[in-house]
C-alpha positions as YAML, in Angstrom:
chain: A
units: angstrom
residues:
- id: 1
  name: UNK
  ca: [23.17, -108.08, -26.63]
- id: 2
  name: UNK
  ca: [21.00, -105.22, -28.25]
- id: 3
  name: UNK
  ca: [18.15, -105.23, -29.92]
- id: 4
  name: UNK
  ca: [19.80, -103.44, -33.19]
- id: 5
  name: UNK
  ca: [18.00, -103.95, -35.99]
- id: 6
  name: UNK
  ca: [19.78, -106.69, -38.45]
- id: 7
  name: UNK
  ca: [19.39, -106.83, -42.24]
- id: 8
  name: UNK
  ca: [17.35, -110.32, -42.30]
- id: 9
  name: UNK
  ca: [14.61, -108.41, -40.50]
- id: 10
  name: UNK
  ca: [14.55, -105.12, -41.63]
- id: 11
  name: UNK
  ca: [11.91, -104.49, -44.68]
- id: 12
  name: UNK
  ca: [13.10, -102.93, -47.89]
- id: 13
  name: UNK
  ca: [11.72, -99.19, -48.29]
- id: 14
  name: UNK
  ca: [8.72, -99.32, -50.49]
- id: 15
  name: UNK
  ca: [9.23, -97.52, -53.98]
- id: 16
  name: UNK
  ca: [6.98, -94.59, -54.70]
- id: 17
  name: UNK
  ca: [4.69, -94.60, -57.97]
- id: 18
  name: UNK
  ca: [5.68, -91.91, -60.29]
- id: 19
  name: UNK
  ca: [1.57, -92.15, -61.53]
- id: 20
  name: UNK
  ca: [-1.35, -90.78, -58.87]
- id: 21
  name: UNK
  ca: [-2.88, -92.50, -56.06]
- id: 22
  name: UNK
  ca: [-6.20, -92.23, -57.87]
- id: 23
  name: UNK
  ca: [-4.42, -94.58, -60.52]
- id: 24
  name: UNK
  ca: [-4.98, -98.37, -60.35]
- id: 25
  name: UNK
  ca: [-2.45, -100.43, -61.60]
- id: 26
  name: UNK
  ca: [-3.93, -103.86, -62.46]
- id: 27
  name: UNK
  ca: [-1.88, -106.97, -63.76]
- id: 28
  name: UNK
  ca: [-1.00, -107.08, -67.27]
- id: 29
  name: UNK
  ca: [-3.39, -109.06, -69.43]
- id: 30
  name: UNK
  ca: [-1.72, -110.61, -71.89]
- id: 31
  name: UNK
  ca: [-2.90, -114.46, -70.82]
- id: 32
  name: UNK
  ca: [-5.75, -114.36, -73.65]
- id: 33
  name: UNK
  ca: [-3.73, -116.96, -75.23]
- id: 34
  name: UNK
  ca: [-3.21, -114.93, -78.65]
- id: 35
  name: UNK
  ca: [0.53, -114.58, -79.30]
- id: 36
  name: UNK
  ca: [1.86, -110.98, -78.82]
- id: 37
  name: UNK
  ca: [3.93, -109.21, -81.92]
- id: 38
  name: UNK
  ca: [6.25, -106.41, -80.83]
- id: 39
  name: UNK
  ca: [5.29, -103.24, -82.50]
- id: 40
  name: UNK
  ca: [8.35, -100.39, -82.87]
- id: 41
  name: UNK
  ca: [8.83, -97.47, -84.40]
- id: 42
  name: UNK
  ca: [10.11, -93.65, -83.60]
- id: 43
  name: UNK
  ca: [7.97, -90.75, -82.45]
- id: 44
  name: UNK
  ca: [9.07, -87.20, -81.89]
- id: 45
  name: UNK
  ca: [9.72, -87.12, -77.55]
- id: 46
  name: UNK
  ca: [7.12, -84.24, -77.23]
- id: 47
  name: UNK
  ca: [4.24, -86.91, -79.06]
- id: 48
  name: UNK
  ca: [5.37, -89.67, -76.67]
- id: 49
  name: UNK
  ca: [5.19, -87.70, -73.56]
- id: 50
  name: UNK
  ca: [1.47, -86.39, -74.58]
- id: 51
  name: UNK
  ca: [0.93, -89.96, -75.77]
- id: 52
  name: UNK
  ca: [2.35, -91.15, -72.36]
- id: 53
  name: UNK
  ca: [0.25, -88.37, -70.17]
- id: 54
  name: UNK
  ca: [-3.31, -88.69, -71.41]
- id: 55
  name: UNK
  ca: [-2.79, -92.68, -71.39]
- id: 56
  name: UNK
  ca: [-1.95, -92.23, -67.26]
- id: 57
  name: UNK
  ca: [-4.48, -89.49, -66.93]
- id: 58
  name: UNK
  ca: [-7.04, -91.87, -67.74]
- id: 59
  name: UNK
  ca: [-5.42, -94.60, -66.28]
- id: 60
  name: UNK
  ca: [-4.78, -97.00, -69.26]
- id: 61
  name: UNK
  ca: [-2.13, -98.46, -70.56]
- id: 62
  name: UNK
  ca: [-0.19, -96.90, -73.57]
- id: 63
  name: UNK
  ca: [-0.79, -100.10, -75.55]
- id: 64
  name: UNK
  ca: [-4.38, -99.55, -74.50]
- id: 65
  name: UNK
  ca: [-5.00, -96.31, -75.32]
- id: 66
  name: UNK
  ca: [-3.13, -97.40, -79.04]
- id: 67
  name: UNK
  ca: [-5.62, -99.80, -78.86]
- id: 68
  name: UNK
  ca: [-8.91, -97.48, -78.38]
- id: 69
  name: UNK
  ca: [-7.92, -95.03, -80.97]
- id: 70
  name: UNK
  ca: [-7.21, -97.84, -83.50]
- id: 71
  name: UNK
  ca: [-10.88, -98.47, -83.02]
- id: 72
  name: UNK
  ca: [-12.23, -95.09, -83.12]
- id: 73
  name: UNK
  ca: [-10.26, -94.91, -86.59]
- id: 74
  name: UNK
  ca: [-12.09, -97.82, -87.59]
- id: 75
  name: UNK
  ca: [-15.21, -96.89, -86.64]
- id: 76
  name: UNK
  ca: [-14.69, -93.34, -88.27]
- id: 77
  name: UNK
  ca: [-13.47, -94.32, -91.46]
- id: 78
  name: UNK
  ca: [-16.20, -97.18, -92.02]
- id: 79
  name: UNK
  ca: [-13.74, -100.32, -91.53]
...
């Protein structure tokens, strides 16, 4: 008998983050108890890629950083 390794107790390799270390990934937070509505439309892929890297550079969500500027509209134009 050896003492090769068998599938049952061999752990699966752990999958690398495409974000940085310094970025904490927390759970989603969408148990408020307010019903979610899907929001879609089309952007060009260059605005969606900025979009995408400021959201992760400042570790936020895209829906959060959608969110924030909403806001800062609001608050700019008097709303």
């Amino acid at each position: 008998m050896t003492d090769k390794p068998t599938r049952a107790n061999v752990p699966p390799p752990k999958k690398k983050s495409f974000l940085p270390e310094h970025v904490a990934v927390g759970a989603a937070d969408n148990m408020n108890g307010e019903r979610l509505a899907p929001m879609t439309f089309n952007m060009p892929r260059s605005w969606h890629l900025e979009f995408k890297m400021e959201a992760a550079v400042r570790g936020i969500s895209m829906k959060e950083l959608l969110q924030d500027s909403y806001a800062a509209y609001k608050r700019e134009h008097g709303k």
